[in-house]
C-alpha positions as CSV (number, residue, x, y, z in Angstrom):
1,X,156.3,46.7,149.3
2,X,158.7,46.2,146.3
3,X,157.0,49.0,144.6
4,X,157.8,51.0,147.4
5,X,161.5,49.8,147.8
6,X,162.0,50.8,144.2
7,X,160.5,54.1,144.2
8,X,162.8,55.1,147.5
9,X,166.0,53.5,146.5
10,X,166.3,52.7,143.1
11,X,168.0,56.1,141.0
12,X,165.8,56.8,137.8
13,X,167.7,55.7,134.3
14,X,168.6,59.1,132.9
15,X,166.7,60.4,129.8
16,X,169.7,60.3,128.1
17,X,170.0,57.0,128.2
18,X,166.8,56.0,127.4
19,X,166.7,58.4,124.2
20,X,170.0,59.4,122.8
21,X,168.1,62.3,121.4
22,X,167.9,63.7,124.5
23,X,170.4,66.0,125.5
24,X,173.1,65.0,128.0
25,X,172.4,68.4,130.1
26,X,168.8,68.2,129.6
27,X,169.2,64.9,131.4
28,X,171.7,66.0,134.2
29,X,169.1,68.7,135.1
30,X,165.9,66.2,135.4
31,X,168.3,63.5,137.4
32,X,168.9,66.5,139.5
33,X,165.3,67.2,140.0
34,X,164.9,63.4,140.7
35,X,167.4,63.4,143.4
36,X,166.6,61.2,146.2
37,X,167.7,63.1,149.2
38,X,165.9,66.6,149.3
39,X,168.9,68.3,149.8
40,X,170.5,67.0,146.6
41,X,167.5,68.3,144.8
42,X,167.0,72.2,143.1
43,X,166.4,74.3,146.1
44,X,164.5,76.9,144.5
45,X,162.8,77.6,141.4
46,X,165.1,80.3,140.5
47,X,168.2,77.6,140.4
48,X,166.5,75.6,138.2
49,X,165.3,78.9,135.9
50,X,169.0,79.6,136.0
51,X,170.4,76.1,134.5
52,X,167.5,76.3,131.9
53,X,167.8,79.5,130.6
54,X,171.6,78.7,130.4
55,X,171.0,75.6,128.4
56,X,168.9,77.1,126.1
57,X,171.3,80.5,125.6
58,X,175.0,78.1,125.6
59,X,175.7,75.7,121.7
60,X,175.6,72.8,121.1
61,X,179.6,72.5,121.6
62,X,179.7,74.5,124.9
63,X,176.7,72.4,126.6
64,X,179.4,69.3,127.7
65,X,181.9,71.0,129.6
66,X,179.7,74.5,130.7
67,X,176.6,73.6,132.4
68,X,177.2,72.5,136.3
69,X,173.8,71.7,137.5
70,X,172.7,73.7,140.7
71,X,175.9,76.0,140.7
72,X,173.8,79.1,141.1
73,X,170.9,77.6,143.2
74,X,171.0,78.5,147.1
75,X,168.6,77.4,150.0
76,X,166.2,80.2,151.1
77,X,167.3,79.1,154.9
78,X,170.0,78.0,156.6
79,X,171.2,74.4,157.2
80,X,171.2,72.9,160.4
């Protein structure tokens, strides 16, 4: 049962944290995939194409104050 409790409410350390090697928007885009609520999580692949492709195409400099995860990443359906 703790296992459990831990798996549904505890938030995942970010990568970042756990290796400083790791970038800090690499990080903010796993945390997003971990997201605990479904509707906090990527919505579609394509969002999650779109923050990867531009990590990889921003520097090193621009990376901190550039990259919002999920800006461009839209539900195929409507909310209800």
């Amino acid at each position: 049962m703790r296992l459990i409790h831990e798996h549904l409410a505890k938030r995942a350390v970010p990568p970042a944290e756990v290796t400083p090697s790791v970038s800090v928007p690499f990080s903010e885009i796993v945390m997003h995939l971990l997201e605990k609520e479904p509707d906090s999580r990527y919505q579609t692949a394509d969002g999650l194409l779109y923050d990867l492709e531009r990590l990889r195409d921003t520097s090193a400099d621009e990376r901190a104050t550039v990259l919002r995860v999920g800006e461009n990443d839209f539900a195929m359906r409507l909310a209800t």
